[in-house]
C-alpha positions in Angstrom: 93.6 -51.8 72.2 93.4 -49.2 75.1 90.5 -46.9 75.9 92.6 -44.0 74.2 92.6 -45.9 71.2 89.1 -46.8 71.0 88.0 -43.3 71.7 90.4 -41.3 69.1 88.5 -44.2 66.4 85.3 -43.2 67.3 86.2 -39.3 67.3 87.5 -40.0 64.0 84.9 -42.1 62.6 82.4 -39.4 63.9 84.1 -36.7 62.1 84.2 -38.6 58.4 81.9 -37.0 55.7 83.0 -39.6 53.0 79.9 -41.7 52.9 77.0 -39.2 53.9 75.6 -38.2 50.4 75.0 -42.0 49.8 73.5 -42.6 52.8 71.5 -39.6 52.1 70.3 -40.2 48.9 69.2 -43.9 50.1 67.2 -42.6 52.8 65.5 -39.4 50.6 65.1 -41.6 47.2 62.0 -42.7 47.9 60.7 -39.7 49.1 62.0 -37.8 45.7 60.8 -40.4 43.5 56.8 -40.5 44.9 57.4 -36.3 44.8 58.1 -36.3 41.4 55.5 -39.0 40.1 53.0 -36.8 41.8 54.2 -33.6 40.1 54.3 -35.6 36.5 50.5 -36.5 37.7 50.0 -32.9 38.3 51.3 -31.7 35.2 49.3 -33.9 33.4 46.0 -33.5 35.0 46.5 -29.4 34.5 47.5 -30.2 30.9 44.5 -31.9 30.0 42.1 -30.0 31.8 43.5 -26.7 29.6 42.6 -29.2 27.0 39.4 -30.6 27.8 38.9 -26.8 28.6 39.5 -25.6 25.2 37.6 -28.3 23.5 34.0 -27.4 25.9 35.0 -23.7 24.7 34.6 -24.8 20.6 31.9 -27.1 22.1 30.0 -24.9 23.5 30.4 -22.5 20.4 29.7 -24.5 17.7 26.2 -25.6 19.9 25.4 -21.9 20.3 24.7 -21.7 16.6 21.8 -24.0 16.6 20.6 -24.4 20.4 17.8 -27.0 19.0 20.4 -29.7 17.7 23.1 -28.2 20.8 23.6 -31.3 22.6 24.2 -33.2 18.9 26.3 -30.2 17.9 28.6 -30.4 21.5 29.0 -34.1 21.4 30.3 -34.0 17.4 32.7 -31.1 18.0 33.7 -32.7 21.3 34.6 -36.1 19.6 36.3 -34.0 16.7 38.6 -32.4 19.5 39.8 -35.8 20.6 37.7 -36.0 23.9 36.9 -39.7 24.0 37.4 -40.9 27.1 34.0 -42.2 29.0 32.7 -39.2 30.9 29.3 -37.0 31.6 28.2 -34.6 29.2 25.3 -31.6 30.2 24.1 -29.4 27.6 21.4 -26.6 28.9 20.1 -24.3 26.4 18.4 -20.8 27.6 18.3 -17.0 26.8 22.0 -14.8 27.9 21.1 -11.1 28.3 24.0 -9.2 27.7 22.8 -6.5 30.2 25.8 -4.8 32.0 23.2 -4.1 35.2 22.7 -7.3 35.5 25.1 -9.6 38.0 26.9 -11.9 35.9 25.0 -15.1 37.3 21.6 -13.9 36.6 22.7 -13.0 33.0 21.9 -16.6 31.9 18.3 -18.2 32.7 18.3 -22.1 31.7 15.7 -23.2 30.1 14.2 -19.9 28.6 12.8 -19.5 25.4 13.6 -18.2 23.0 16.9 -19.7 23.5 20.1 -18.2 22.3 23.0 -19.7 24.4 24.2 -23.0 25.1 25.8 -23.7 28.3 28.1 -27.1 27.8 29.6 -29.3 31.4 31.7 -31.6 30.4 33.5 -34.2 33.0 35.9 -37.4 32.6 38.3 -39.3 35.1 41.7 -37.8 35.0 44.9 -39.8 33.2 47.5 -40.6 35.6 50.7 -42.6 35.3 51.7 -42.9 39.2 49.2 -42.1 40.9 46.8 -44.7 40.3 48.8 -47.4 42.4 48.0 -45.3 45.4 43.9 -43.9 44.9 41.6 -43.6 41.8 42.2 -40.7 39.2 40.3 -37.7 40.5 37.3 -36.1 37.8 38.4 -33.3 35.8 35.5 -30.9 34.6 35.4 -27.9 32.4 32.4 -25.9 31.5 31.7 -22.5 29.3 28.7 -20.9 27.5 28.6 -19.3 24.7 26.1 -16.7 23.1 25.3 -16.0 19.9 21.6 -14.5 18.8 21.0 -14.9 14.9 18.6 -12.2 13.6 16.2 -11.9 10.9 15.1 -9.6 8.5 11.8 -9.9 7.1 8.8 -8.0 5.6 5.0 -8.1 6.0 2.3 -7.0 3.7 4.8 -6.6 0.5 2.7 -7.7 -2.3 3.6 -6.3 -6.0 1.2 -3.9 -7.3 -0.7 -5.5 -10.1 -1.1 -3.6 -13.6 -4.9 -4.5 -14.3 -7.6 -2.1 -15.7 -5.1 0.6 -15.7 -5.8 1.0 -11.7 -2.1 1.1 -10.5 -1.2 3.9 -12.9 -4.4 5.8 -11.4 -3.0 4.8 -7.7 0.5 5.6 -8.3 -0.6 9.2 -9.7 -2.3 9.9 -6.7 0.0 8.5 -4.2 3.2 9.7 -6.1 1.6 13.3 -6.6 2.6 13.5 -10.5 1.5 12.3 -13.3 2.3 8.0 -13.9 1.7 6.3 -17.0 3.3 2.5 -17.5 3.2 0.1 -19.9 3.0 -3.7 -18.6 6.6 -3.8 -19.3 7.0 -0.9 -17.4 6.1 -2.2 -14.6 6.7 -5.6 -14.9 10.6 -3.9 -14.6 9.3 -2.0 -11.6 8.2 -4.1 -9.6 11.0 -6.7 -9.9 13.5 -4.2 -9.1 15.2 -5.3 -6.1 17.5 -2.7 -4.1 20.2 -3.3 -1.4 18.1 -1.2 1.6 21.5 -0.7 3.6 23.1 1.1 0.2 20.2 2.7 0.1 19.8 4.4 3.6 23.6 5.4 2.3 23.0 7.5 -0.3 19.9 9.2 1.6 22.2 10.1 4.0 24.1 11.5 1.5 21.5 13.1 -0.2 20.3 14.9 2.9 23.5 16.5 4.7 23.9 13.6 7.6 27.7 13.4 7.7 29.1 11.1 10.4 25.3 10.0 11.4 24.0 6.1 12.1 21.3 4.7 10.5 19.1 5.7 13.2 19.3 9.2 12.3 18.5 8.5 8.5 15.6 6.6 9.6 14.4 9.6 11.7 15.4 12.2 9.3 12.1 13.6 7.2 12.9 12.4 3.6 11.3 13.2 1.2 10.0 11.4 -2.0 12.3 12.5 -5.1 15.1 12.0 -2.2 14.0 8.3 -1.6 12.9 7.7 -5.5 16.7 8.7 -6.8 18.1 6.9 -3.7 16.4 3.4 -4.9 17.7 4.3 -8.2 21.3 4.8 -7.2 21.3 1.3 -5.1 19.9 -0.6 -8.0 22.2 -2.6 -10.1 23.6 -1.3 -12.8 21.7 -1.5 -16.0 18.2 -2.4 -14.2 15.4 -1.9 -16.9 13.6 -1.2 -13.1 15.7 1.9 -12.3 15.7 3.4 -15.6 11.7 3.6 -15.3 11.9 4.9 -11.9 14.8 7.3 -12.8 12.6 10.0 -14.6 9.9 9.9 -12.1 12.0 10.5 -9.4 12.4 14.7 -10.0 8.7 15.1 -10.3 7.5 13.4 -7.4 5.3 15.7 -5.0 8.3 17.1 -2.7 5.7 18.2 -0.2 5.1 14.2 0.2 7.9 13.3 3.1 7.8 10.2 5.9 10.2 9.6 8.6 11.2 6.0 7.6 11.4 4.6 11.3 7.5 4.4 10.6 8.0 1.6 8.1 11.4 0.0 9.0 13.2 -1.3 12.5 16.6 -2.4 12.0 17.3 -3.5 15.6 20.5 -3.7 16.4 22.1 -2.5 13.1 20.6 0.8 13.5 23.0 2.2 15.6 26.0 1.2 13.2 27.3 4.6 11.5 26.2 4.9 7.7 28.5 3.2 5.2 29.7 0.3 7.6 26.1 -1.5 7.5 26.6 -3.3 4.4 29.9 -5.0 6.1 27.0 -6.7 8.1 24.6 -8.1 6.1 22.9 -7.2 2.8 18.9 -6.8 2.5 17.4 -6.8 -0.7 14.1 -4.8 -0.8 11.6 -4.0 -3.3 11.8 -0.7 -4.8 8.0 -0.4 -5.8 6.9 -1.8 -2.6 8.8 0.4 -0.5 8.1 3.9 -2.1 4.6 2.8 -2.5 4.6 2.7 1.2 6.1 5.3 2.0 3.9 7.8 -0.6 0.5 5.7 1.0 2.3 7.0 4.9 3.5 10.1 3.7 1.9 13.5 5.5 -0.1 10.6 7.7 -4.3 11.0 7.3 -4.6 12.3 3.6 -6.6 10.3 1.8 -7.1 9.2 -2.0 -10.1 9.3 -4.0 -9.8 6.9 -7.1 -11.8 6.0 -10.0 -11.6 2.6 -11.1 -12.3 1.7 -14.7 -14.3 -1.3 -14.9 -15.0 -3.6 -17.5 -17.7 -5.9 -15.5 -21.1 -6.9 -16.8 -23.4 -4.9 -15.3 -21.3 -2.6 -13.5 -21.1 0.7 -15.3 -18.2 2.4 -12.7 -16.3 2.3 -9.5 -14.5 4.6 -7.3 -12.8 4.2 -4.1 -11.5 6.1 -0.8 -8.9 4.8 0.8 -7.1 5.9 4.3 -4.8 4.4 6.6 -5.6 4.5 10.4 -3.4 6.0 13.2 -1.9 2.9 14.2 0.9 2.5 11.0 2.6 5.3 12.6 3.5 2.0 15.4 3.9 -0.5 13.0 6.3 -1.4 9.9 7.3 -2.8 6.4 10.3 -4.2 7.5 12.3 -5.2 10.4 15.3 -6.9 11.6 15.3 -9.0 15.2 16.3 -11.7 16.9 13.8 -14.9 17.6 10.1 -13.7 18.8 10.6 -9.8 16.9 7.0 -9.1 15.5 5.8 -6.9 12.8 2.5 -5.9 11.9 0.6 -4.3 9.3 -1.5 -1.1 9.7 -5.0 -0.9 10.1 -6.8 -0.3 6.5 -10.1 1.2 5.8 -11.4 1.3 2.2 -14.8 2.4 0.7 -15.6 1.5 -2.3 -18.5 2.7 -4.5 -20.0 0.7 -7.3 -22.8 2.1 -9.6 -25.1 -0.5 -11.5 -28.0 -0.6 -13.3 -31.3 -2.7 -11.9 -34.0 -3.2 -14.4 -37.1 -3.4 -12.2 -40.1 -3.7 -13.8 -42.8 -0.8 -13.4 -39.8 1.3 -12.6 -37.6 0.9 -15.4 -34.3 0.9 -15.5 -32.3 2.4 -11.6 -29.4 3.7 -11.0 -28.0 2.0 -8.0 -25.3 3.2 -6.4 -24.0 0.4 -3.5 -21.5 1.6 -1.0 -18.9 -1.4 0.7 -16.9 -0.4 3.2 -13.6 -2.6 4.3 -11.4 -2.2 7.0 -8.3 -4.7 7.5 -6.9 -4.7 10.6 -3.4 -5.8 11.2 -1.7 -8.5 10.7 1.3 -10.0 12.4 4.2 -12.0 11.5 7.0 -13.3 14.5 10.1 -14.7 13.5 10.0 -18.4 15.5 13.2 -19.7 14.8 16.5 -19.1 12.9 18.9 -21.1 11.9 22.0 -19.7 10.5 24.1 -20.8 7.0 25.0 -23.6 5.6 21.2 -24.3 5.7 20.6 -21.5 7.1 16.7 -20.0 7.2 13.5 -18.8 9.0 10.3 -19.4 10.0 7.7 -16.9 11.2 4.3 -17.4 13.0 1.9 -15.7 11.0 -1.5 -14.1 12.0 -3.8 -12.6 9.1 -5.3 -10.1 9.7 -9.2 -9.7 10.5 -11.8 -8.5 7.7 -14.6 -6.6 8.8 -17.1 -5.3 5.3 -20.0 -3.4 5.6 -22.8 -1.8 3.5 -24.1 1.6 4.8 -23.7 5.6 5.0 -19.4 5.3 5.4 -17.8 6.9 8.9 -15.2 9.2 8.4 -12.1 7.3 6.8 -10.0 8.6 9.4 -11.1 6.8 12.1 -9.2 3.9 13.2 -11.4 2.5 15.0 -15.1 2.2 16.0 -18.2 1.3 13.5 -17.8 1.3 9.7 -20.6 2.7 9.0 -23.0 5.5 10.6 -26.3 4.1 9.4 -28.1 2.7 6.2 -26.9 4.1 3.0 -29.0 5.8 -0.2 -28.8 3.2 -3.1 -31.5 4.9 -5.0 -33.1 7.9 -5.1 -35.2 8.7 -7.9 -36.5 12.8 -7.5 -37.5 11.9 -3.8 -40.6 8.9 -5.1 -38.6 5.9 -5.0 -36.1 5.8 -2.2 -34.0 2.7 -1.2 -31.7 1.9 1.3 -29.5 -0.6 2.8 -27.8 -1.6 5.6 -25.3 -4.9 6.8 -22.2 -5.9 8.6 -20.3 -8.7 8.3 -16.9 -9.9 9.7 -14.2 -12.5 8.7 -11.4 -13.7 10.5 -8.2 -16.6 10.7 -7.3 -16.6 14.4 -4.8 -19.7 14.4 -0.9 -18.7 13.8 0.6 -20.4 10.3 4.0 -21.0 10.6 5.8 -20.7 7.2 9.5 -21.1 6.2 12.3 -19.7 4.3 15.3 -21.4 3.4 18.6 -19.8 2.0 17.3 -20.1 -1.7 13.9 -18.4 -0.9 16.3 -15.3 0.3 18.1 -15.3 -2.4 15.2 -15.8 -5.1 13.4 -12.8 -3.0 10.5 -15.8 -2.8 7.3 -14.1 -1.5 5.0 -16.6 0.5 1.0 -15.2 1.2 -0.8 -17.1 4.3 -5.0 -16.8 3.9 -7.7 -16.8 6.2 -10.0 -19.5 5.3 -13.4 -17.5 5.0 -13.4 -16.8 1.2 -14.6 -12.9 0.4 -17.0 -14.1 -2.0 -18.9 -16.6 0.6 -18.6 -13.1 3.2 -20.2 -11.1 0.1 -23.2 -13.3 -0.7 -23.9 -13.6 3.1 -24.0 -9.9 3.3 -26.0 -9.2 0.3 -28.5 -11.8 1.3 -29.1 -10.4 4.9 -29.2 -6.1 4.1 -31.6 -5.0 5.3 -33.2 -3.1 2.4 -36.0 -0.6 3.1 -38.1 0.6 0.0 -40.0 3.9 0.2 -42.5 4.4 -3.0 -44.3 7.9 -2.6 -47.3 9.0 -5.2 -46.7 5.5 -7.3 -49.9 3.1 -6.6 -48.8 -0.2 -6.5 -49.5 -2.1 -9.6 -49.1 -5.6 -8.4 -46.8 -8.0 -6.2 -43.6 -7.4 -8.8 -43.8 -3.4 -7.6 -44.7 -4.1 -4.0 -41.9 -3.1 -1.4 -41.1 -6.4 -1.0 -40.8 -8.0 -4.9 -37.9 -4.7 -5.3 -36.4 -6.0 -2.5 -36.4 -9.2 -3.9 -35.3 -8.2 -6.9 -32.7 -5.8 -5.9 -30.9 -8.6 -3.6 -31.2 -11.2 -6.0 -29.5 -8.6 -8.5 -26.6 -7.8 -6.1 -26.3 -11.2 -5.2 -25.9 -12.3 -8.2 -23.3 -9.7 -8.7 -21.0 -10.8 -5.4 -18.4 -12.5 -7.7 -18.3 -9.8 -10.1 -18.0 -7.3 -6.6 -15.4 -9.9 -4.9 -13.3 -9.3 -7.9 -13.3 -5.8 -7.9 -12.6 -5.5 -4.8 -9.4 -8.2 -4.5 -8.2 -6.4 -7.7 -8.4 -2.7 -5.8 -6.7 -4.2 -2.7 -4.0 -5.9 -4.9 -3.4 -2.9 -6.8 -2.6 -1.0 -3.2 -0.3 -4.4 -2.4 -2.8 -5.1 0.2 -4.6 -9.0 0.7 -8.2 -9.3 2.1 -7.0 -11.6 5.2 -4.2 -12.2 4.0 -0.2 -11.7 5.2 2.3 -11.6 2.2 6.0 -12.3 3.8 9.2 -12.2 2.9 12.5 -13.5 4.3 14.8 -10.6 3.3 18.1 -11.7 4.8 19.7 -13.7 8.0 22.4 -12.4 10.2 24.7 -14.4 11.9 27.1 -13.1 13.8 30.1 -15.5 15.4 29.3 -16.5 18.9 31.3 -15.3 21.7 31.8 -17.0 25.2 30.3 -15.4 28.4 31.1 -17.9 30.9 
């Protein structure tokens, strides 16, 4: 073969496409096969990251609910989402402020109490199919946190009245501003009449001209009693033997009588929802009695009721009280509605109480004594330490009684919220200026240790009222002060006609007289307290509903 030849082959053979896709696809094949494992890989690892992603979002939900059991509450879910492989699970509980000023990483503080978001970090080796052959399966992670605050509402100091000697009838008159007269069943009906307070703040808006108005305008407004008396009866449930007792009274209540109900009630957040959509939210039974009883006792703040009290006890022959409410219930409240740590307290009470009895002395005959106690309760306080929403949903709140302070002497003025009891020793007898006695003593009781007491779903339901003591009985506080007056005896023109009439036998027989009478005097004075739906040292609570709103993710 010539040159020619050989060259024109070689042109030809240069020139022939025939076999180039097959030697192409030999020499790429490889290269398209380990591109498109990788991409499978890829696929996969996105796929079940969105996964693993979706599952830390329900995680991290459902944990938000009940941040003391999160990290139980994370794992479960987790499991129940399919999320078994071995990996690293980090649950952190803390506090999420929801506070637009905030930057959005300071919005959650681990660790902070009172917690109410859960923050869940979950991580795992990846699955890969191709991969693997080449270098270990890289960690996929995902991580969210979820918010959710549960809130509380809950009362303080909401003891029923008590019908006993005819007292509440008395107190209700006075309070009330018209004339009250009911039988036991009466009020037996009264006081277990329980009213929806949302539906209730509804109709006095109603009632009052606030169209298109939130709750926190009703609460401000200046209602008056016969408006709050026929709202409680239009919230009761039909056929209450409770309304139709309060449905009469209701038009003859003193319309000069009016309170601004913020004074009494906080309903945190729900305040600001507009009236008619707050029932859609939760519902919070109240007591009827308890809450216009309240609100007559705060109503035109500083007046005052004087009281007579028929007594029945040996060797008493009458009673009558003052009662006024210091400055400081114009801070505090009946009822509120918070998250964890939201306190309440009760206002500052003062009380004087006069008791006339008969002391047989002999020499002198038979004295009229009158003995003046004054009592002031200051406030106690009640913080709602944990809540756990339905199923098994309930509270508990940190109680503080309040502190007892009782005296025997000439009373300060009522109004006063604070300062001494009493301005000096008090006249128990005074016979035409020759036989003068007085008396003088202070005494003070107190619980300082919290009490923590719980509510569980059935407790709201049931309107269960739970009452925390200090543990300094009255009675023990009575007999101490009785026994340590100092009593001063002034006998002018009488010559003494032996030890029994000395200055110091009346004394003695005067204490032992009143001592003997502390029981008798504790009594009275538990019953007169009970009557107002006040406790000496004591913190009456209720759990009046739970709110639990769905938890939403922030991170």
């Amino acid at each position: 073969m010539g040159d020619v030849e050989r060259s024109g082959l070689l042109i030809r053979f240069l020139r022939d496409r025939s076999a180039n896709f097959a030697t192409l696809t030999a020499l790429t094949l490889p290269v398209l096969l380990a591109a498109a494992a990788l991409a499978v890989d890829e696929a996969s690892l996105y796929l079940e990251r969105r996964q693993l992603q979706s599952a830390v979002d329900l995680a991290s939900l459902a944990a938000a609910s009940d941040p003391a059991r999160a990290r139980e509450i994370a794992a479960e879910s987790l499991a129940a989402a399919g999320i078994t492989a071995a990996g690293t699970l980090d649950v952190v509980t803390g506090r999420y402020t929801p506070d637009a000023a905030l930057a959005p990483s300071a919005r959650f503080v681990a660790s902070e109490m009172p917690a109410n978001a859960v923050r869940v970090v979950y991580a795992h080796p990846g699955r890969v199919y191709f991969a693997r052959q080449w270098f270990a399966p890289p960690q996929i992670s995902a991580q969210a946190t979820a918010f959710a605050e549960p809130q509380a509402a809950f009362s303080l100091g909401s003891r029923l009245a008590s019908l006993e000697g005819g007292a509440v009838n008395n107190l209700l008159t006075a309070l009330l501003g018209t004339s009250v007269s009911l039988n036991v069943l009466d009020h037996r009906a009264l006081a277990a009449l329980d009213v929806d307070l949302l539906r209730t703040l509804d109709l006095l808006a109603t009632r009052i001209g606030l169209t298109a108005a939130t709750y926190e305008e009703v609460l401000d407004a200046q209602i008056g009693l016969p408006d709050l008396a026929a709202a409680l009866v239009g919230a009761a449930p039909s056929g209450s033997p409770g309304a139709a007792v309060l449905a009469p009274l209701a038009p003859r209540l003193n319309r000069t009588l009016s309170i601004r109900l913020r004074d009494i009630i906080d309903l945190g957040t729900i305040a600001g929802r507009p009236v008619g959509q707050g029932q859609q939210e939760a519902t919070l039974a109240v007591s009827a009695l308890q809450m216009l009883s309240l609100a007559a006792l705060l109503a035109d703040g500083g007046r005052q009721l004087a009281l007579g009290l028929g007594v029945t006890v040996p060797g008493l022959v009458g009673a009558s009280v003052s009662l006024a409410v210091g400055e400081p219930m114009q801070n505090t409240g009946y009822l509120a509605v918070g998250p964890n740590s939201q306190v309440l307290e009760t206002a500052q009470l003062r009380l004087a109480l006069t008791v006339n009895l008969r002391v047989s002395i002999a020499g002198l005959g038979l004295l009229e004594v009158a003995l003046p106690l004054v009592v002031q309760l200051a406030p106690s306080s009640a913080r709602l330490a944990s809540i756990t929403c339905p199923p098994g949903g309930g509270a508990a709140l940190a109680v503080e009684p309040g502190l007892l302070s009782l005296a025997i002497g000439r009373p300060a003025p009522l109004t006063a919220s604070s300062g001494p009891l009493v301005t000096g020793a008090a006249s128990l007898v005074d016979v035409l200026g020759l036989v003068k006695i007085t008396a003088y003593a202070a005494g003070l009781s107190s619980q300082t240790a919290p009490v923590t007491v719980r509510f569980s779903e059935a407790d709201i339901a049931a309107g269960t009222i739970r009452s925390v003591s200090t543990t300094t009985p009255l009675e023990s506080l009575l007999v101490s002060l009785l026994s340590t007056a100092d009593i001063d005896v002034k006998l002018l023109n009488i010559p003494l006609l032996g030890p029994l009439l000395s200055a110091t036998g009346v004394q003695t027989v005067l204490r032992n007289t009143l001592v003997g009478l502390a029981p008798a005097l504790d009594d009275l004075l538990v019953g007169v307290l009970s009557t107002l739906g006040v406790g000496i040292g004591e913190a009456d609570l209720r759990l009046n509903g739970i709110l639990c709103r769905s938890a939403v993710l922030v991170e």
